[in-house]
mmCIF file of the N, C-alpha and C atoms, coordinates in Angstrom:
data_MODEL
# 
_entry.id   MODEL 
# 
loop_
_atom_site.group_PDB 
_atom_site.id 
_atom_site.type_symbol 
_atom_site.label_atom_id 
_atom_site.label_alt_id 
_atom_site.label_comp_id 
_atom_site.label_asym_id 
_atom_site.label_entity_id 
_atom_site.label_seq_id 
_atom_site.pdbx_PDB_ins_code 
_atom_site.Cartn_x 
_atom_site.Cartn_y 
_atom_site.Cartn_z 
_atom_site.occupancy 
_atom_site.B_iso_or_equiv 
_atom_site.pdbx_formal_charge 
_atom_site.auth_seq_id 
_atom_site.auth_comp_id 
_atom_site.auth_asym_id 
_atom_site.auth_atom_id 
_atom_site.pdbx_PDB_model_num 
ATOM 1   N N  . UNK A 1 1  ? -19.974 -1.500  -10.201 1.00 0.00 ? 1  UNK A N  1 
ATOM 2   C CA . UNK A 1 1  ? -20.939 -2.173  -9.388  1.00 0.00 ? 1  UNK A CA 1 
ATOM 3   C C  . UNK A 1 1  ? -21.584 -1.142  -8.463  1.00 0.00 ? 1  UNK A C  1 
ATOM 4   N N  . UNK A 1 2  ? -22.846 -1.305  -8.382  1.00 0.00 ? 2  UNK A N  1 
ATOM 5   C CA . UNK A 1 2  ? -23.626 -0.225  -7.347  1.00 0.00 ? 2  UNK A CA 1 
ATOM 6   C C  . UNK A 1 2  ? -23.646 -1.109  -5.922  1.00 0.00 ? 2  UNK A C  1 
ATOM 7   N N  . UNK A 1 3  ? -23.335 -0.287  -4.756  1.00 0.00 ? 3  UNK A N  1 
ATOM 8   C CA . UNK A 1 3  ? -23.524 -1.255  -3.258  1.00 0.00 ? 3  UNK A CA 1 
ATOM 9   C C  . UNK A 1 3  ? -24.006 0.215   -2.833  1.00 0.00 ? 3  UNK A C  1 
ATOM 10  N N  . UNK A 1 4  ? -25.205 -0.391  -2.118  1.00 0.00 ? 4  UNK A N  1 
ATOM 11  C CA . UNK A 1 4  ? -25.678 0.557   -0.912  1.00 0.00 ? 4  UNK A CA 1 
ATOM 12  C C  . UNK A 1 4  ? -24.946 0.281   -0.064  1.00 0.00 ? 4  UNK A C  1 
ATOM 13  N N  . UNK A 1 5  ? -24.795 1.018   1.168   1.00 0.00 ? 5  UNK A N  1 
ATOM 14  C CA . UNK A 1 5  ? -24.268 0.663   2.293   1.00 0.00 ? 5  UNK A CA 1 
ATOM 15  C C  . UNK A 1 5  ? -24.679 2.200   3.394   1.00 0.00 ? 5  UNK A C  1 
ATOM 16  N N  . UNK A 1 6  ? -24.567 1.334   4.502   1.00 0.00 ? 6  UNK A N  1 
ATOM 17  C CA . UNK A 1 6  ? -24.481 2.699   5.579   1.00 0.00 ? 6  UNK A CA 1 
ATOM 18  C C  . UNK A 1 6  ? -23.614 2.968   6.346   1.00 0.00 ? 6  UNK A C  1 
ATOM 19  N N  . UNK A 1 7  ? -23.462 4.171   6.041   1.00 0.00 ? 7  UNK A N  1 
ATOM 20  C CA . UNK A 1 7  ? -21.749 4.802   6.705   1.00 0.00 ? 7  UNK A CA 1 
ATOM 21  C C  . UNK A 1 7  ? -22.284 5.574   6.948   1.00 0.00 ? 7  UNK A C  1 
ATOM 22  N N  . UNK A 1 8  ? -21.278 6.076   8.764   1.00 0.00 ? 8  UNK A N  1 
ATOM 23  C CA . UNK A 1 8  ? -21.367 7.345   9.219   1.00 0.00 ? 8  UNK A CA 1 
ATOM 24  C C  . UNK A 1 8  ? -21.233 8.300   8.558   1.00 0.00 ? 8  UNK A C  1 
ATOM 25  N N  . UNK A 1 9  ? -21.536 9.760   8.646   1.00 0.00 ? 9  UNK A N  1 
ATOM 26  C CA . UNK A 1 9  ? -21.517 10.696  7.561   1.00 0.00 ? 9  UNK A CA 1 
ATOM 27  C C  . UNK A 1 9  ? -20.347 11.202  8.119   1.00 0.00 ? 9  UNK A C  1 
ATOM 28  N N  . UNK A 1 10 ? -19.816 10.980  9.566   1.00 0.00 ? 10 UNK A N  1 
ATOM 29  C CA . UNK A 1 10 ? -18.305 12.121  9.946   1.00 0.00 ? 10 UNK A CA 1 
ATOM 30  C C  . UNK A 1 10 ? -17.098 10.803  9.038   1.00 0.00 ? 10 UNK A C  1 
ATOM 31  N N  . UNK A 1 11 ? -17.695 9.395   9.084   1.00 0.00 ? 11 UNK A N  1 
ATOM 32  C CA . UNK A 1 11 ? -16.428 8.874   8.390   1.00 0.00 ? 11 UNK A CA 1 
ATOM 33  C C  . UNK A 1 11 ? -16.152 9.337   6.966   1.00 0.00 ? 11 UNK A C  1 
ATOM 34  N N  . UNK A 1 12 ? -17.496 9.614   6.270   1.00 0.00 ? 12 UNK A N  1 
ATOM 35  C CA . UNK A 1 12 ? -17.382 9.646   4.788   1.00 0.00 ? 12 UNK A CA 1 
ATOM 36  C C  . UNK A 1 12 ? -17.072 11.043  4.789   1.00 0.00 ? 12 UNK A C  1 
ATOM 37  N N  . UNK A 1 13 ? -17.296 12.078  5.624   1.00 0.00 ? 13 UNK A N  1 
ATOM 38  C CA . UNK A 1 13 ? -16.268 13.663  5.722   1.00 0.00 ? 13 UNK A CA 1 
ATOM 39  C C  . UNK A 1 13 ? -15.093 13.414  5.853   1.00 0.00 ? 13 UNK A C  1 
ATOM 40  N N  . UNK A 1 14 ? -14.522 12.372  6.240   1.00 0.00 ? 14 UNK A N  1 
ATOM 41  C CA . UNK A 1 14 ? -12.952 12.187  6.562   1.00 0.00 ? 14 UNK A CA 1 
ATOM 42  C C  . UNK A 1 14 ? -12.663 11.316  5.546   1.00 0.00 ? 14 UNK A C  1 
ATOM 43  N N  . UNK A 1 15 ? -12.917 11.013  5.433   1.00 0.00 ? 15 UNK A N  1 
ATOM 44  C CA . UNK A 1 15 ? -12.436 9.925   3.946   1.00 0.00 ? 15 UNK A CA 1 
ATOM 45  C C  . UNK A 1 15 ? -12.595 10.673  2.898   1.00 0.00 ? 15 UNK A C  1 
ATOM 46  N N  . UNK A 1 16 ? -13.504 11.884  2.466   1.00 0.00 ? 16 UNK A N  1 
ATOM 47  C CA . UNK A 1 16 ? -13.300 13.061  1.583   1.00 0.00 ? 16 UNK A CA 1 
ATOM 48  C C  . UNK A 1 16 ? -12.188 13.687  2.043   1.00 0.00 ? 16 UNK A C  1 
ATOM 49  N N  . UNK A 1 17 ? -12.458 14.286  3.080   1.00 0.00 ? 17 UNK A N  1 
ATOM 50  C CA . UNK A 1 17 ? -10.425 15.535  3.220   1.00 0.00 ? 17 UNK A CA 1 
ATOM 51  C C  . UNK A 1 17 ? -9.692  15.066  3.377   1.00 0.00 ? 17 UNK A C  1 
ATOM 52  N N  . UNK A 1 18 ? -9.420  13.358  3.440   1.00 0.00 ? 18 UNK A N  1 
ATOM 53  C CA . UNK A 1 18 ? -8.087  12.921  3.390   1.00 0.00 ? 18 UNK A CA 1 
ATOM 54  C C  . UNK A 1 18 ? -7.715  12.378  1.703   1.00 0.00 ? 18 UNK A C  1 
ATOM 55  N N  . UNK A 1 19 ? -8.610  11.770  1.559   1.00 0.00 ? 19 UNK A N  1 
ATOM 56  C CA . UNK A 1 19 ? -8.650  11.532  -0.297  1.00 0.00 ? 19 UNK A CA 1 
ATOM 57  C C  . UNK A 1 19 ? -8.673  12.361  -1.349  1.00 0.00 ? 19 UNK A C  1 
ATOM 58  N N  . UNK A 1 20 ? -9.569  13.257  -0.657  1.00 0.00 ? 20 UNK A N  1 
ATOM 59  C CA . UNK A 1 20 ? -9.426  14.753  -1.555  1.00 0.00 ? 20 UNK A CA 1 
ATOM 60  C C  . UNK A 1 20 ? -9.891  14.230  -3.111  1.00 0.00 ? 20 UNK A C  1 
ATOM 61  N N  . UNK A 1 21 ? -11.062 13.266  -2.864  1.00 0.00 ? 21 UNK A N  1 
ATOM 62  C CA . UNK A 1 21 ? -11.428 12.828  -4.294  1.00 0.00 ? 21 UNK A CA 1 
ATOM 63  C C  . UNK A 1 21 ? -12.485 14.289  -4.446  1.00 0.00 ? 21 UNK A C  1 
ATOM 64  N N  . UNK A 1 22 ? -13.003 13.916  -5.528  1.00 0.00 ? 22 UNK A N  1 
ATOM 65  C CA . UNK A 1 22 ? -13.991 14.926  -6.455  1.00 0.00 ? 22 UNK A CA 1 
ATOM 66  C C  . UNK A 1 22 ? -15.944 14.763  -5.800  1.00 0.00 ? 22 UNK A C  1 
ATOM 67  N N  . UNK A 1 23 ? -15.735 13.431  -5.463  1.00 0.00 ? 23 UNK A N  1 
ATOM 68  C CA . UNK A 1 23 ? -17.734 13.374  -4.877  1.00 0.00 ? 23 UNK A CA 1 
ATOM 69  C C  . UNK A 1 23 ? -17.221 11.824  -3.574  1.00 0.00 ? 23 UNK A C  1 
ATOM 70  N N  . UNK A 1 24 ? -18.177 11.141  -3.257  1.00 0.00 ? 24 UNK A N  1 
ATOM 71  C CA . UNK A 1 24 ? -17.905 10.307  -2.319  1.00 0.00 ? 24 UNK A CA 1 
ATOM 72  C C  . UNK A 1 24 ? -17.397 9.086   -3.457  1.00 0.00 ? 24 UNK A C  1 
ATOM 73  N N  . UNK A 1 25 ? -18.044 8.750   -4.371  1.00 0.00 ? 25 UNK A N  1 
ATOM 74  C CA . UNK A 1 25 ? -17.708 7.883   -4.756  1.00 0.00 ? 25 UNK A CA 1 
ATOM 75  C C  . UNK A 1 25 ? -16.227 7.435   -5.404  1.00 0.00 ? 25 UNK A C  1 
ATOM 76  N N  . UNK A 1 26 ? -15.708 8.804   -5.791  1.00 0.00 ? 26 UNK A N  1 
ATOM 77  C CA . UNK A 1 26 ? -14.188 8.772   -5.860  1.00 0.00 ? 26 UNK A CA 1 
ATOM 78  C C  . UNK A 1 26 ? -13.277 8.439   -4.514  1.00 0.00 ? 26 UNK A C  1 
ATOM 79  N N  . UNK A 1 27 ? -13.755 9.490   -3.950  1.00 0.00 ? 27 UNK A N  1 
ATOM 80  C CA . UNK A 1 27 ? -12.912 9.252   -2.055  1.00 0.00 ? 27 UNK A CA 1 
ATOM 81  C C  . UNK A 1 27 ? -13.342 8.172   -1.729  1.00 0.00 ? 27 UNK A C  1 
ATOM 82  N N  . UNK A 1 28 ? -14.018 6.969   -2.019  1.00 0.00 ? 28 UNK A N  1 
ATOM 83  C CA . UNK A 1 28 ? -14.274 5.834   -1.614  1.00 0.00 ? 28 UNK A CA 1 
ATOM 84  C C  . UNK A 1 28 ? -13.363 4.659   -2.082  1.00 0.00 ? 28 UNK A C  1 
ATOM 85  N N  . UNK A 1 29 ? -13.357 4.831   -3.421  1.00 0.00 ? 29 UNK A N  1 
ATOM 86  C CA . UNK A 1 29 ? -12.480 4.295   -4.257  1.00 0.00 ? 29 UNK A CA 1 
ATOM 87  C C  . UNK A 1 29 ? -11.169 4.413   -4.027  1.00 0.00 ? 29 UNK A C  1 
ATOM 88  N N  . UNK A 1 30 ? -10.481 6.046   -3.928  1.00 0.00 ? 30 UNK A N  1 
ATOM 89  C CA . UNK A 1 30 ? -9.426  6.298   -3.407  1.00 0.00 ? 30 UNK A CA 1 
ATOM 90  C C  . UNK A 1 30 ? -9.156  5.303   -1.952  1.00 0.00 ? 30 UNK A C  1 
ATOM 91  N N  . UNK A 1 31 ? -9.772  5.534   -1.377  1.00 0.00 ? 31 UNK A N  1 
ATOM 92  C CA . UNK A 1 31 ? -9.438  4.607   0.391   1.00 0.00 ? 31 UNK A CA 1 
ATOM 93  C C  . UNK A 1 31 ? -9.569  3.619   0.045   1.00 0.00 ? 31 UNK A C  1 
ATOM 94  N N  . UNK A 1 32 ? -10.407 2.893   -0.584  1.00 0.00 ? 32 UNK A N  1 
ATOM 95  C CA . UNK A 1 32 ? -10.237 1.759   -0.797  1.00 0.00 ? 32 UNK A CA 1 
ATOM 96  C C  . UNK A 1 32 ? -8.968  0.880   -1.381  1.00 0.00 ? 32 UNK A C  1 
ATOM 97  N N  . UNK A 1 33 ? -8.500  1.669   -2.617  1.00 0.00 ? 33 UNK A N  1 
ATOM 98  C CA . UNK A 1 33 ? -7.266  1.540   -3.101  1.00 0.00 ? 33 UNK A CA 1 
ATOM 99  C C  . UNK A 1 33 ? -5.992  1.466   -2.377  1.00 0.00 ? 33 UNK A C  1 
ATOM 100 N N  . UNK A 1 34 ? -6.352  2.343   -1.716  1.00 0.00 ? 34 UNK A N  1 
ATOM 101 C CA . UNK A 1 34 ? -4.737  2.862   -0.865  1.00 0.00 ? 34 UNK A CA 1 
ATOM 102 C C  . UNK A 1 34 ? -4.970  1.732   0.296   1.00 0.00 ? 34 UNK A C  1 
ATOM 103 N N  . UNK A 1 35 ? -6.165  1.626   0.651   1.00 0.00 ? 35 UNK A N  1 
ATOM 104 C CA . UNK A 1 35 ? -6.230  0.092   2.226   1.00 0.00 ? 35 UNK A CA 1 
ATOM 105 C C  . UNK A 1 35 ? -5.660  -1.034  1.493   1.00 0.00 ? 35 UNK A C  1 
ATOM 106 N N  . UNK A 1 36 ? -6.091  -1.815  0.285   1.00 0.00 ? 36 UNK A N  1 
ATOM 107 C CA . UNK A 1 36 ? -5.551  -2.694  -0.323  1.00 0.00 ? 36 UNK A CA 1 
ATOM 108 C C  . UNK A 1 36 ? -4.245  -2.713  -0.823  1.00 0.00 ? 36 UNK A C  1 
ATOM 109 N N  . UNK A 1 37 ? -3.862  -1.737  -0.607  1.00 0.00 ? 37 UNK A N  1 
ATOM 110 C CA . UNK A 1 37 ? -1.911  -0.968  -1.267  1.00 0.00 ? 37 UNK A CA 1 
ATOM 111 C C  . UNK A 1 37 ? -1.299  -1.511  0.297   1.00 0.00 ? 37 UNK A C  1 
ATOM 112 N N  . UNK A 1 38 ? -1.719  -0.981  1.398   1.00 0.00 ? 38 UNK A N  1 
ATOM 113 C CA . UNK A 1 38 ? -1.353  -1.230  2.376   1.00 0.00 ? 38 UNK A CA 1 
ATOM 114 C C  . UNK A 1 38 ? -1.382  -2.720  3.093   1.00 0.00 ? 38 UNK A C  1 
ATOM 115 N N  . UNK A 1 39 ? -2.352  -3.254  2.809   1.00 0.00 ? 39 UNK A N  1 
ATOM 116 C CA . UNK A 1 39 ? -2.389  -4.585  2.782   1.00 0.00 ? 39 UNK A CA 1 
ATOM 117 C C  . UNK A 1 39 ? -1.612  -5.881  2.202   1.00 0.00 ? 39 UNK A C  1 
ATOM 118 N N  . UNK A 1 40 ? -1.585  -5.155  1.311   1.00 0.00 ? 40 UNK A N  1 
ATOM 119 C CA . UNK A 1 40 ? -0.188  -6.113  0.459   1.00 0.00 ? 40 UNK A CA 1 
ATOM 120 C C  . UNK A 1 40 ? 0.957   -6.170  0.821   1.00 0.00 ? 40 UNK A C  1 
ATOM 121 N N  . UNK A 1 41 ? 1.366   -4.391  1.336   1.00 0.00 ? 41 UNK A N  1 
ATOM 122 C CA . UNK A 1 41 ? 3.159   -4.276  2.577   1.00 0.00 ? 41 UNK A CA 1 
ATOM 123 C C  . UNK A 1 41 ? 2.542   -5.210  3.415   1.00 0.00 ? 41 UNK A C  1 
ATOM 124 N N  . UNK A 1 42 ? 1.444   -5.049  4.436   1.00 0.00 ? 42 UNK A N  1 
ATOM 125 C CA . UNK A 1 42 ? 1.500   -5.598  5.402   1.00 0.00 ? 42 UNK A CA 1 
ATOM 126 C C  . UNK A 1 42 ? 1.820   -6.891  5.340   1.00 0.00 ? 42 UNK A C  1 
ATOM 127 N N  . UNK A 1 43 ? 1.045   -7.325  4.386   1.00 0.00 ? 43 UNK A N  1 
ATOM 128 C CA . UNK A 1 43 ? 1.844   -9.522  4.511   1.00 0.00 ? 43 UNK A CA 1 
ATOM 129 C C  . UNK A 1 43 ? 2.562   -9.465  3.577   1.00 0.00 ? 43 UNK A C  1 
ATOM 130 N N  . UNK A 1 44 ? 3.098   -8.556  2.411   1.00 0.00 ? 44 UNK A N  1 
ATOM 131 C CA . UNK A 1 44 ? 4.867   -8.789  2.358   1.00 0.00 ? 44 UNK A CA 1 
ATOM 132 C C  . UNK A 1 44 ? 6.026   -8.807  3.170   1.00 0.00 ? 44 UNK A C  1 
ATOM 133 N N  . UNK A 1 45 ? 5.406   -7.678  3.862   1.00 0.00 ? 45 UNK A N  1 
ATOM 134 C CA . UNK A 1 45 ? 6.050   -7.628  5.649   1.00 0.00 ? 45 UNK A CA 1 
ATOM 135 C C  . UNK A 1 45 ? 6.549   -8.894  6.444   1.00 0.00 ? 45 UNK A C  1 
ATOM 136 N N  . UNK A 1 46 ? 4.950   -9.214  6.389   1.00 0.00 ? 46 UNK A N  1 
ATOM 137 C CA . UNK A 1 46 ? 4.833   -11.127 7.546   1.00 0.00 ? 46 UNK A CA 1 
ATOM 138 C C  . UNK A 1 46 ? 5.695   -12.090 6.768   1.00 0.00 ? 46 UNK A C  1 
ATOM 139 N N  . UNK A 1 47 ? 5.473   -11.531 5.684   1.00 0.00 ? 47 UNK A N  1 
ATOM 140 C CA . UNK A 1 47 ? 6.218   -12.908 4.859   1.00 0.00 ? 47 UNK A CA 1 
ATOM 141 C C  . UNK A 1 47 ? 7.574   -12.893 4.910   1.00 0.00 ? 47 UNK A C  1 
ATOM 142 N N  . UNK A 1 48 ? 8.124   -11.909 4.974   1.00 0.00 ? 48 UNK A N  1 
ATOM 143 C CA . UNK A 1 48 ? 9.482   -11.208 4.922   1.00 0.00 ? 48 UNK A CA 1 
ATOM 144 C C  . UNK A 1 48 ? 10.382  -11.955 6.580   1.00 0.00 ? 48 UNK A C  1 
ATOM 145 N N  . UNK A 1 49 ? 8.962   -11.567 7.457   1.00 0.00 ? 49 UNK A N  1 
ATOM 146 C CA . UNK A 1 49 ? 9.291   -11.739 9.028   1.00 0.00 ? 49 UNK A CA 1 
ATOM 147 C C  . UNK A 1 49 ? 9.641   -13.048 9.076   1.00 0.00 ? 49 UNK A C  1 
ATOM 148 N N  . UNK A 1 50 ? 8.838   -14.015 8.635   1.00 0.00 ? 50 UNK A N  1 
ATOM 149 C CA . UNK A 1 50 ? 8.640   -15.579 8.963   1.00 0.00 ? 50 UNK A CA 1 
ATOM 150 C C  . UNK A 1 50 ? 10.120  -16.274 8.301   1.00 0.00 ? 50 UNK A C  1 
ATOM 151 N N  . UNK A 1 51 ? 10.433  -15.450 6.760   1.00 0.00 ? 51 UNK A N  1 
ATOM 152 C CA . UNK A 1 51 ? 11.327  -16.429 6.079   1.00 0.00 ? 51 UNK A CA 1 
ATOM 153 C C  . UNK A 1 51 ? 12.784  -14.723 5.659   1.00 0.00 ? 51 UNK A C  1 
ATOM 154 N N  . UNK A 1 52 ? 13.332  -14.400 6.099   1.00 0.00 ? 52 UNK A N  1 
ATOM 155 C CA . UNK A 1 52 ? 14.318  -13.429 5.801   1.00 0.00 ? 52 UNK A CA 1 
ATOM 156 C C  . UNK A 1 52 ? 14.875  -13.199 4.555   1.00 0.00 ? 52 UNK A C  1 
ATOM 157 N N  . UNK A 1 53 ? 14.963  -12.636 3.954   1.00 0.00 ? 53 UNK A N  1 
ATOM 158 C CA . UNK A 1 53 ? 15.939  -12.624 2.997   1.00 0.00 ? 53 UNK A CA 1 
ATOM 159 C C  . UNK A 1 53 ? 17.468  -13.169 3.202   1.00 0.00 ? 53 UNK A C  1 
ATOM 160 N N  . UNK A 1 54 ? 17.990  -14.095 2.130   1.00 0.00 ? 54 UNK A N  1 
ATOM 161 C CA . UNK A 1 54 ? 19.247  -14.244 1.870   1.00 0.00 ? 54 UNK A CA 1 
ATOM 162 C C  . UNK A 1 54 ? 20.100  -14.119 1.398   1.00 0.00 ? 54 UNK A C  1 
ATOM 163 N N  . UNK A 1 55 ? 21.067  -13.532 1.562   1.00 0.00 ? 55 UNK A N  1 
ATOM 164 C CA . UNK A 1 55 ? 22.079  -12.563 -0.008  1.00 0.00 ? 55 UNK A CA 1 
ATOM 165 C C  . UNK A 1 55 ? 23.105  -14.408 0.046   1.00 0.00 ? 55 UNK A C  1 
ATOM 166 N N  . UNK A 1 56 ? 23.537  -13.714 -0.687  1.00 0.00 ? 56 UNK A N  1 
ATOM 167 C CA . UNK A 1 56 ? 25.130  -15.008 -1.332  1.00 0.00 ? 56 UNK A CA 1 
ATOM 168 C C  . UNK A 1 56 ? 26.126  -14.124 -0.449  1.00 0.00 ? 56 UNK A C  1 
ATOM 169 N N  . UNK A 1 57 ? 27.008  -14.849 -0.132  1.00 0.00 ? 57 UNK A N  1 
ATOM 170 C CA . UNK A 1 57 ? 27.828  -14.919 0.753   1.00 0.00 ? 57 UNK A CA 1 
ATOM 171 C C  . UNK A 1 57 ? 29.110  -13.959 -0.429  1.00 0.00 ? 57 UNK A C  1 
ATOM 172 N N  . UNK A 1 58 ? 29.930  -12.551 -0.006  1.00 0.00 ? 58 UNK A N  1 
ATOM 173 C CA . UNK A 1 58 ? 30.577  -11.908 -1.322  1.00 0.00 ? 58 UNK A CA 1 
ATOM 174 C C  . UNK A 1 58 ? 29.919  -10.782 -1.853  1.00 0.00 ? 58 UNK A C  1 
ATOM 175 N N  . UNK A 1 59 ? 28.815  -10.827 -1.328  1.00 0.00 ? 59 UNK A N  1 
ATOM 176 C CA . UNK A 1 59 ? 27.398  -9.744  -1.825  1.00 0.00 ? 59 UNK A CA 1 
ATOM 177 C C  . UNK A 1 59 ? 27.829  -8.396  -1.238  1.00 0.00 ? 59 UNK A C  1 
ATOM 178 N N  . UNK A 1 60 ? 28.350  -7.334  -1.587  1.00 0.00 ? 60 UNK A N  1 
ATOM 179 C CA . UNK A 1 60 ? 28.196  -6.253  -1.147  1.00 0.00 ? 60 UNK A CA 1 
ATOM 180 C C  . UNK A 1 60 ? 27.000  -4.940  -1.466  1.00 0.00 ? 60 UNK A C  1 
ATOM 181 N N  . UNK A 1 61 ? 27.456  -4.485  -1.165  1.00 0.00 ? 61 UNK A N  1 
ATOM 182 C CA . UNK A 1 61 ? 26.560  -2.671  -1.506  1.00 0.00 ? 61 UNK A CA 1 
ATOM 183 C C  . UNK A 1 61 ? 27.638  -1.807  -3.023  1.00 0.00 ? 61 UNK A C  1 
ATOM 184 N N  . UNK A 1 62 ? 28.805  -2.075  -2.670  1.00 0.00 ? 62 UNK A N  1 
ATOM 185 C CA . UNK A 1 62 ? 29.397  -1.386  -3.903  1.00 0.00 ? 62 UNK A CA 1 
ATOM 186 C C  . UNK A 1 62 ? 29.516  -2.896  -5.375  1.00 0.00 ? 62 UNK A C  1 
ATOM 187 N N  . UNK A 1 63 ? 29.055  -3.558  -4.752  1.00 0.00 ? 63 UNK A N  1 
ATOM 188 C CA . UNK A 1 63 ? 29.216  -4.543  -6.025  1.00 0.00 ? 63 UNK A CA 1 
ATOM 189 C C  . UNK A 1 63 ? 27.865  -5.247  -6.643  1.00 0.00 ? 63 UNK A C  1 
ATOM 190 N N  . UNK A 1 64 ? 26.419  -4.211  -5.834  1.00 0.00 ? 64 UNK A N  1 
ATOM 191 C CA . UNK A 1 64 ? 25.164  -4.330  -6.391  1.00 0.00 ? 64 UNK A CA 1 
ATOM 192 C C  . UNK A 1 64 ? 25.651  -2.851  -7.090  1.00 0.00 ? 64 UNK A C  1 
ATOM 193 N N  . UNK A 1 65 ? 26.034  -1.412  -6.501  1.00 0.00 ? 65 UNK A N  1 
ATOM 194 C CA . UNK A 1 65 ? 25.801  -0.681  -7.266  1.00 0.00 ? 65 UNK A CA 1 
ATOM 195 C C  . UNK A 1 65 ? 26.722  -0.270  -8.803  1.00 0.00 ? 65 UNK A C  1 
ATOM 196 N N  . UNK A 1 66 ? 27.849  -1.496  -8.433  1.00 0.00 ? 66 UNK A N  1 
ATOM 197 C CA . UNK A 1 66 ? 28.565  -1.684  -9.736  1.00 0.00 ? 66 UNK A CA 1 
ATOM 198 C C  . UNK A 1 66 ? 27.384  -2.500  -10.872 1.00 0.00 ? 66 UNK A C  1 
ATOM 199 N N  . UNK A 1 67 ? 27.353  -3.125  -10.481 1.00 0.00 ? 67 UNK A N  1 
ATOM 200 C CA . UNK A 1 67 ? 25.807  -4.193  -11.033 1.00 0.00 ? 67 UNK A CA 1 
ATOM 201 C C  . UNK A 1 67 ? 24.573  -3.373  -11.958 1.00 0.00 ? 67 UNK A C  1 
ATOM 202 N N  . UNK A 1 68 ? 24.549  -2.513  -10.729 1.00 0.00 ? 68 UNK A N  1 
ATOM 203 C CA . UNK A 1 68 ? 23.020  -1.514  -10.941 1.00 0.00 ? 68 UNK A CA 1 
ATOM 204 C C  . UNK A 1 68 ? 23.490  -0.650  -12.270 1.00 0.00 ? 68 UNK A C  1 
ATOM 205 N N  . UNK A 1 69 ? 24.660  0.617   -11.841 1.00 0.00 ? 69 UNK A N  1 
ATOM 206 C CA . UNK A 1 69 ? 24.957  1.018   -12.909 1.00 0.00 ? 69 UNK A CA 1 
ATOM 207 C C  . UNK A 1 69 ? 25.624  0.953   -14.207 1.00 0.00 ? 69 UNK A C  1 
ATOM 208 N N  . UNK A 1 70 ? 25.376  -0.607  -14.882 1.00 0.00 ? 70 UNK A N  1 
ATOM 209 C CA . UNK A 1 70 ? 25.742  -0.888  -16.104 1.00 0.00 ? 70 UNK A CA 1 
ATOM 210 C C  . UNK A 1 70 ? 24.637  -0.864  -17.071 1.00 0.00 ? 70 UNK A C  1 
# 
């Protein structure tokens, strides 16, 4: 999809040396990607906050990694 848009030129310099894409339109894509990556922790996060996880009662750490390594 083509979008014009107007962006500062010091943001789109920083969004190149941190993305380290190839032209703007890669480093755009790149940030874009990685904001929506981050977005998803963030309200897996909230969701996490509101309702906790619950193990079963017997649940250890050496009897997931007995579990794990079979």
């Amino acid at each position: 999809m083509k979008v014009t848009a107007i962006i500062p030129e010091d943001l789109i310099a920083e969004v190149k040396k941190y993305s380290k894409g190839k032209n703007i339109t890669d480093s755009l894509k790149i940030a874009l990607s990685e904001w929506i990556a981050i977005k998803h922790i963030s309200d897996l996060n909230d969701s996490i906050a509101k309702k906790p996880l619950e193990f079963d009662n017997g649940i250890t750490a050496s009897k997931i990694r007995s579990i794990n390594r079979k």
